[in-house]
N, C-alpha and C positions, 0 to 999 in steps of 0.2 A: 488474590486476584491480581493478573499483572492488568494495567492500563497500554493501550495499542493506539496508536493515532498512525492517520494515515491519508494519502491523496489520490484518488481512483479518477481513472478516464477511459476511454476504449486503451485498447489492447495497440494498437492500429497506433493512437497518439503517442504513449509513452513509450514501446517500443523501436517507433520508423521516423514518427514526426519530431520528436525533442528529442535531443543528444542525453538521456536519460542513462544508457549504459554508460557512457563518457564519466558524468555524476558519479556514477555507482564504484565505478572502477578506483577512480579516486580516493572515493570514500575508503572500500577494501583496501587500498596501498596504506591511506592514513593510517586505519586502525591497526593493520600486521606493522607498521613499523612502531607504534605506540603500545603495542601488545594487550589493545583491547579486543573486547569480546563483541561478533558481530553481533547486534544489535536492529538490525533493518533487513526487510524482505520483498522479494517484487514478486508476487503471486500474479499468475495470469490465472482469470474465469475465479477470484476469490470467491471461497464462499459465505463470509461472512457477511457480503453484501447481500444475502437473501435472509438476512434477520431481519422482522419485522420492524424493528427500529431504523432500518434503512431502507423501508418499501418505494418512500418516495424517492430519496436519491437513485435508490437502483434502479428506479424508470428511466432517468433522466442522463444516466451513463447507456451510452451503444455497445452494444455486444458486439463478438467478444470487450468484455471487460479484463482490465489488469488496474493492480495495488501498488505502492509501495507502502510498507505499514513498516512502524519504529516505534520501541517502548522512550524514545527520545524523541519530544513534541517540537526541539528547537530545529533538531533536521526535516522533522515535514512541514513545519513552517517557512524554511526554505524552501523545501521543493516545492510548494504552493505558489510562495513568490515569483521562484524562476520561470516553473511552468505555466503558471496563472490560467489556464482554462482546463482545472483539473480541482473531483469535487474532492471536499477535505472533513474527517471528521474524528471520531474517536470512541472506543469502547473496551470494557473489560472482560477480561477472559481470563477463565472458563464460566459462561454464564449458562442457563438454562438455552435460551438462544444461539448463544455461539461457544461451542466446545470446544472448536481448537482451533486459533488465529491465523493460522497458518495452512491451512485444509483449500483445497481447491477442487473443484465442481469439472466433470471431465465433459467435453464439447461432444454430445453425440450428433 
């Protein structure tokens, strides 16, 4: 099982209100010049947030929701700090609950 940590907020936040792509962009230049493997994802409508282990937080984010999830806990503890009104937590995968981290739930 890999371990996933991650910072959720509406869709609407991370996307429009914080300079979040800015971050990301960065981040991808870092790691192609350092020839690591990416490592981090920004899921909009995540589905991982409808496991039951997240029932309360995922009330408590507005839909649409969007993720950034990293098997590296030190960059979403940044991006917690930077963003600071965004929820943050963490889980393994593949579980009975969440089979694949990276799955998103389509807006009908």
């Amino acid at each position: 099982m890999t371990k996933y940590h991650f910072v959720a907020a509406s869709e609407k936040f991370l996307t429009v209100e914080e300079p979040l792509e800015e971050i990301l962009k960065e981040r991808r230049r870092n790691y192609s010049e350092n020839d690591k493997e990416i490592d981090f994802w920004l899921l909009l409508n995540p589905s991982f947030l409808n496991a039951p282990q997240f029932a309360d937080l995922n009330k408590k984010i507005p839909s649409p929701s969007a993720a950034v999830i990293s098997t590296d806990k030190k960059f979403i503890t940044f991006l917690k700090l930077r963003l600071e009104f965004v929820a943050y937590g963490e889980f393994e995968c593949p579980s009975p609950e969440i089979e694949d981290a990276l799955a998103t739930d389509s807006l009908n």
